[in-house]
C-alpha positions as a printed NumPy array, in Angstrom:
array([[ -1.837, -11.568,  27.136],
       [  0.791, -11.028,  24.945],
       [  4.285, -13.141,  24.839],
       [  6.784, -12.013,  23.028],
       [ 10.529, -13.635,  22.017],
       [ 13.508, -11.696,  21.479],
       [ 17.238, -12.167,  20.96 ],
       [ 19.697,  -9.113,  20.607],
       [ 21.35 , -11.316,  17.384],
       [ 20.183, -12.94 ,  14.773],
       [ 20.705, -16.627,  14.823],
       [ 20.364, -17.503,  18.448],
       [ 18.084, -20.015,  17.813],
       [ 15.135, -17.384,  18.87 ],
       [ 12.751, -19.204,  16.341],
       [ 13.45 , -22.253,  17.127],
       [ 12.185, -21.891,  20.955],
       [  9.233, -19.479,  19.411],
       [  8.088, -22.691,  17.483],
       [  8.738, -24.643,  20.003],
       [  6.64 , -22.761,  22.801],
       [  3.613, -22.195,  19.876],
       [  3.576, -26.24 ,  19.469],
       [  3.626, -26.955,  22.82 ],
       [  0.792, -24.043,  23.559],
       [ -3.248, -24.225,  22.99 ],
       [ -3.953, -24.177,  18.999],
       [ -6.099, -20.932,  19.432],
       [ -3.084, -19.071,  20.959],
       [ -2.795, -16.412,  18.126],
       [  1.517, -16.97 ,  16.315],
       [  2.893, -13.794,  15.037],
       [  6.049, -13.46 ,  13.322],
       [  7.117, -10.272,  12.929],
       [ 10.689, -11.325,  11.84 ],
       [  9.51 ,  -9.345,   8.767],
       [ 12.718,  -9.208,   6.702],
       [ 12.742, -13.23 ,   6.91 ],
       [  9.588, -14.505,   8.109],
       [  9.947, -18.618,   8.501],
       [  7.556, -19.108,  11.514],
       [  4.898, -20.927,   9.449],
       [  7.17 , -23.162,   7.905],
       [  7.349, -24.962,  11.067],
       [  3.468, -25.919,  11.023],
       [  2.074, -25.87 ,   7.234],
       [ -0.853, -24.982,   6.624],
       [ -2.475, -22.491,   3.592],
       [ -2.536, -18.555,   3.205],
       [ -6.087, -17.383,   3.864],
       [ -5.713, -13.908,   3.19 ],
       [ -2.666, -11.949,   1.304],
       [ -2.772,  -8.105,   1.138],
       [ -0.645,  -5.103,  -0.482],
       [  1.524,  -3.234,   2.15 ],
       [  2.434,   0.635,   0.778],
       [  5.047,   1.233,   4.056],
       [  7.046,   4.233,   2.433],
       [  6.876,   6.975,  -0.425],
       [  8.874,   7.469,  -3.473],
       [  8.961,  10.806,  -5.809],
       [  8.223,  10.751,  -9.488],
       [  8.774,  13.432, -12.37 ],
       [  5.762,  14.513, -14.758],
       [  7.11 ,  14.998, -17.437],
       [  4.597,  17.317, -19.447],
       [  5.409,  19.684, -16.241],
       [  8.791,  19.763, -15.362],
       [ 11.277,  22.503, -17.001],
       [ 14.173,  21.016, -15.99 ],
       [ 15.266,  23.897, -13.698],
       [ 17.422,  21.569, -11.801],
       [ 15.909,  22.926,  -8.468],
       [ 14.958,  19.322,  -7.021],
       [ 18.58 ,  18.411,  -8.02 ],
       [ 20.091,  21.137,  -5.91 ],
       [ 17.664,  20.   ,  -2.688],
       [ 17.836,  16.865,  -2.517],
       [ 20.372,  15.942,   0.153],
       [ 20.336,  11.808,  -1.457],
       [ 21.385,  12.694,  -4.764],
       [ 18.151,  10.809,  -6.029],
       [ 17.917,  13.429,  -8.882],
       [ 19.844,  14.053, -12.036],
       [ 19.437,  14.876, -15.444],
       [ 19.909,  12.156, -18.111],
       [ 19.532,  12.835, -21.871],
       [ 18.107,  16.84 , -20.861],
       [ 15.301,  14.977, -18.687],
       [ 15.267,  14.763, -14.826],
       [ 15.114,  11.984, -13.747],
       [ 14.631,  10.389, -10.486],
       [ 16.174,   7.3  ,  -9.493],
       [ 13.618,   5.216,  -6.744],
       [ 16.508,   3.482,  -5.353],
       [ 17.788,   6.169,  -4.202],
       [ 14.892,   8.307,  -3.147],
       [ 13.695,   8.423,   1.047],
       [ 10.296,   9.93 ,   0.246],
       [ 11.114,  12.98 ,   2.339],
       [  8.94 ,  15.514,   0.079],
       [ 11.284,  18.332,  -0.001],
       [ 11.64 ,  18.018,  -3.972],
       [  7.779,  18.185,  -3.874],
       [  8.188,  21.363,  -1.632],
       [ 10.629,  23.152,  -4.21 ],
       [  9.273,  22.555,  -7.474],
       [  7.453,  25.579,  -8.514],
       [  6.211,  23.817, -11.425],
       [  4.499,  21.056,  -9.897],
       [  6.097,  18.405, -11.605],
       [  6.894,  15.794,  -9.088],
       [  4.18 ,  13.606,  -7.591],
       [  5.091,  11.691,  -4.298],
       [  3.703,   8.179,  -4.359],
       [  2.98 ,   5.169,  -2.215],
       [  5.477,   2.432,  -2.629],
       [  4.979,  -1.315,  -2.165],
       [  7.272,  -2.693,   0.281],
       [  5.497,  -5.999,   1.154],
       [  2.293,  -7.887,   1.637],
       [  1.008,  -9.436,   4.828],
       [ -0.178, -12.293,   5.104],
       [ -2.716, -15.087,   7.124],
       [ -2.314, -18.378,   7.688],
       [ -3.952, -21.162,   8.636],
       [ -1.766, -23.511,   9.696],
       [ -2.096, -26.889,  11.727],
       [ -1.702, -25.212,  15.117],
       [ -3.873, -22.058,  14.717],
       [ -3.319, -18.56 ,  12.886],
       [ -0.467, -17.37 ,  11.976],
       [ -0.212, -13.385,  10.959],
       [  2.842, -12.792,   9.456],
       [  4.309, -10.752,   6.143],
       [  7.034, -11.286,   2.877],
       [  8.548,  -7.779,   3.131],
       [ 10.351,  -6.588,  -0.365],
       [ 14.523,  -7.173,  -0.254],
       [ 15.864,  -3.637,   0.336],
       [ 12.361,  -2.385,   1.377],
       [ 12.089,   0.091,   3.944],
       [  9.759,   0.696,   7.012],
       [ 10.401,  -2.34 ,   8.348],
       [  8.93 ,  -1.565,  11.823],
       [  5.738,  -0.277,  10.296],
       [  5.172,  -3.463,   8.423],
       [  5.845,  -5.257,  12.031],
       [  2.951,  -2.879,  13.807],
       [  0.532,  -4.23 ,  10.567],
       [  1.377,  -7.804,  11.409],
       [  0.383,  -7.159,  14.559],
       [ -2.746,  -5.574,  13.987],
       [ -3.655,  -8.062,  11.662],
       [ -3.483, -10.824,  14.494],
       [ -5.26 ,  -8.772,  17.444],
       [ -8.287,  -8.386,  14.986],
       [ -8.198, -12.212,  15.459],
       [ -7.692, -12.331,  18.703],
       [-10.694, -10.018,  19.888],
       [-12.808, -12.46 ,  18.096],
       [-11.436, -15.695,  19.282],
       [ -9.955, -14.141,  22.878],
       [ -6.67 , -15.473,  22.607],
       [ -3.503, -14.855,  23.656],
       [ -0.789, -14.032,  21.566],
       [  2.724, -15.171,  21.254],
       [  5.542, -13.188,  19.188],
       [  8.691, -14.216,  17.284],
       [ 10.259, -10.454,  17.319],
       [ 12.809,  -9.268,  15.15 ],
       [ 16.057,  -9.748,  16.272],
       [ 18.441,  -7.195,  16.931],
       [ 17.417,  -3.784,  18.964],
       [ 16.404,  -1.495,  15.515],
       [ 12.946,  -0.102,  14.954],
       [ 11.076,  -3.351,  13.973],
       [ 12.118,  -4.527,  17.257],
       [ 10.761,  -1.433,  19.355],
       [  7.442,  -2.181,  17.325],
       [  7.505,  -6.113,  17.899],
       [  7.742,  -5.409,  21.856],
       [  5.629,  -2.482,  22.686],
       [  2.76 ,  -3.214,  24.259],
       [  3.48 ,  -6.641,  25.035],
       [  3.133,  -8.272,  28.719],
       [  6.077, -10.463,  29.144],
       [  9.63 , -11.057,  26.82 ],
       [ 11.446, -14.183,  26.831],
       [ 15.004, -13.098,  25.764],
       [ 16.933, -16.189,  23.792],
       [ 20.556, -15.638,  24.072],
       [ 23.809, -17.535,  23.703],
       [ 27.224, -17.77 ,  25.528],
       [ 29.156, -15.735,  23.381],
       [ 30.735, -12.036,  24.234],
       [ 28.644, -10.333,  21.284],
       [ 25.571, -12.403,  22.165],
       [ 26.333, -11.541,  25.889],
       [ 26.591,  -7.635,  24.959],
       [ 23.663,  -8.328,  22.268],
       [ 21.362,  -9.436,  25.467],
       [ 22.326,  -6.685,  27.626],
       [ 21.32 ,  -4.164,  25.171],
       [ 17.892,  -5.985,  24.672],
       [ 17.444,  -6.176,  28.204],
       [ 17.901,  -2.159,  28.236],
       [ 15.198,  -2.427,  25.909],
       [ 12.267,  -4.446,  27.604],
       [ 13.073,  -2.045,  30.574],
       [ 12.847,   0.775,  28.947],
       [  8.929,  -0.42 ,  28.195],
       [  8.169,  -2.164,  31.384],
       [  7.937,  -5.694,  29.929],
       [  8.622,  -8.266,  32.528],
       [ 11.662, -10.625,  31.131],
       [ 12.72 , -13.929,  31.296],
       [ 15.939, -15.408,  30.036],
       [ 16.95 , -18.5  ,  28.502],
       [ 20.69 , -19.094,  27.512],
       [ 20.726, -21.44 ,  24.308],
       [ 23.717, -23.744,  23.43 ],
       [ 25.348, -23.061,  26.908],
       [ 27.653, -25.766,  26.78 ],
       [ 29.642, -24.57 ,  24.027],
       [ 31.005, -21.882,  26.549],
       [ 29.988, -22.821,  30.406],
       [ 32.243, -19.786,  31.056],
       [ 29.882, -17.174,  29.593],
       [ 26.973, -19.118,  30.478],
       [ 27.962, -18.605,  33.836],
       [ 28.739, -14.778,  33.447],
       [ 25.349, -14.814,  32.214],
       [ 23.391, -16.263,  34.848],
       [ 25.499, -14.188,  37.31 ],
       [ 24.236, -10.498,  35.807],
       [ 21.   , -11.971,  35.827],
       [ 20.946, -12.801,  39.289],
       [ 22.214,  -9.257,  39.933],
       [ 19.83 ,  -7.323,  38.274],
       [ 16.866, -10.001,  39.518],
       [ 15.684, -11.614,  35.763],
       [ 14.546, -15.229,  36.032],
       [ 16.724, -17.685,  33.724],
       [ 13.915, -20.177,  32.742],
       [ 16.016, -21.942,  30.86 ],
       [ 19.706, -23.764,  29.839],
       [ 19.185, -25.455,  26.343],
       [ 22.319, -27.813,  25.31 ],
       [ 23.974, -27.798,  21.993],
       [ 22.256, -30.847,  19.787],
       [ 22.381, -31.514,  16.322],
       [ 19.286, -32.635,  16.228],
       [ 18.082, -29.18 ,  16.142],
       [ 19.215, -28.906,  12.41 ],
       [ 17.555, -31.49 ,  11.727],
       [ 14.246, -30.413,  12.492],
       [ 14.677, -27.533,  11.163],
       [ 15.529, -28.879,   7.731],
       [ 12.429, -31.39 ,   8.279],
       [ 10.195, -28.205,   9.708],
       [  9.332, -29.483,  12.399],
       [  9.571, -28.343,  15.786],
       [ 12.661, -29.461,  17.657],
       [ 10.329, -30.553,  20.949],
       [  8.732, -33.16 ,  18.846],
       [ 11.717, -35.09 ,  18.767],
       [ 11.586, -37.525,  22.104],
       [ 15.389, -38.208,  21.835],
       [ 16.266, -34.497,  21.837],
       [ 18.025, -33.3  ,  24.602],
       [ 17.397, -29.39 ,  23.507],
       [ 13.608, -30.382,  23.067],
       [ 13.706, -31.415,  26.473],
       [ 15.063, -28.128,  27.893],
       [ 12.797, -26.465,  26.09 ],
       [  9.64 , -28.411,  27.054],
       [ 10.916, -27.412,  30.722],
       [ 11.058, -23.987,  29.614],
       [  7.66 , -23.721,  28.662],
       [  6.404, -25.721,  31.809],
       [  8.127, -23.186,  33.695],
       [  6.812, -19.949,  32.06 ],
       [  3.398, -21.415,  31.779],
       [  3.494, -21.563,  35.701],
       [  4.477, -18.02 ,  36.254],
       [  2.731, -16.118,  33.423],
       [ -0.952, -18.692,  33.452],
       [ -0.649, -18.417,  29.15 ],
       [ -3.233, -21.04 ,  27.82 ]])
């Protein structure tokens, strides 16, 4: 079984329930994070790296220079403008480059070499509730969602060993990296909050579960800033027949654990961690994950 957590935003407190719902879980449930760009899962439980490895997600061109003529054919194909001459050499400028070969294609004198690029590593942890597969992506890196399928990969080779289920902090938004954090999954809890762009946000990840077949659930976060939206909320989900498992009050204690790392449902005075620990109780009863 695989669980998956998703918000249409960033910052909807999406993490912050994933942690939650892995504390409050069996320790051999497998945690992925595959919030690639900003990984902070494992923060929440310690623990040490057990294995780190290279990630080569995308391709960049390169000039050899004992080859090229400088016949300023790549120049004229290359649709990026990753090309130019500087000081009578060409030159090729990686930050500019997609990888898209077509340089590679034109030069008669087989002067450009197309290389893998690293764009990340990903990572294993060991942490105090179980493994954690999750990766440090390169800033301005691309292939994103392939990096999230690796992370992935990486924890169902752990999982056919131990048999254990899995439960995924996605990547928020609707982009690529998201399409690869929810295919194949069994069920999506969507995290969203009571604002119009979160309320557009979650319709356009709800598109998305349905577009895969992923049975959803919905909990609203900080409703009580806005009861208004909440409402609005809870109304199209009643229409279009998607469980709300749970409301989660605004509560500052929430920042807190955060900047302790620790979940927030390990804090008995927190009236968030208590939603949430109804949450789970809830979803454990409907979806039987151990």
């Amino acid at each position: 079984m695989q669980l998956v957590v998703i918000s249409g935003k960033g910052g909807t407190g999406k993490t912050t329930i994933t942690s939650s719902f892995a504390y409050l879980s069996d320790s051999d449930l497998i945690k992925v994070d595959c919030d690639v760009d900003a990984s902070n899962l494992h923060l929440m439980f310690g623990g040490k790296d057990v294995e780190r490895s290279d990630f080569y997600g995308a391709k960049v061109a390169a000039i050899l220079e004992e080859k090229c003529k400088n016949c300023r054919k790549c120049i004229d194909i290359c649709r990026f403008g990753a090309i130019e001459i500087i000081n009578e050499k060409t030159v090729i400028k990686p930050m500019k480059c997609e990888g898209c070969g077509a340089c590679l294609i034109m030069c008669e004198a087989n002067a450009i070499s197309l290389d893998q690029e690293l764009t990340g590593l990903t990572v294993l942890t060991e942490s105090l509730r179980g493994m954690i597969s999750r990766a440090e992506m390169i800033p301005g890196a691309e292939s994103s969602g392939k990096l999230v399928t690796k992370v992935r990969k990486k924890a169902d080779e752990i999982g056919v060993l131990k048999q254990s289920d899995r439960i995924i902090d996605g990547s928020p938004g609707v982009g690529c990296s998201v399409m690869a954090s929810v295919v194949g999954c069994d069920y999506a809890v969507i995290v969203t909050e009571p604002t119009q762009s979160g309320f557009e946000d979650f319709k356009r990840i709800y598109d998305l579960i349905k577009h895969f077949g992923i049975k959803g659930y919905v909990i609203i976060n900080k409703y009580d800033i806005n009861e208004s939206i909440s409402s609005e909320i809870e109304g199209f989900c009643l229409k279009i027949k998607l469980s709300v498992i749970g409301k989660i009050p605004f509560d500052h204690l929430v920042n807190e654990s955060i900047n302790e790392g620790l979940p927030i449902v390990i804090y008995e005075e927190s009236t968030a961690g208590k939603a949430i620990i109804e949450s789970w109780n809830k979803l454990e009863k409907r979806i039987g994950v151990n």
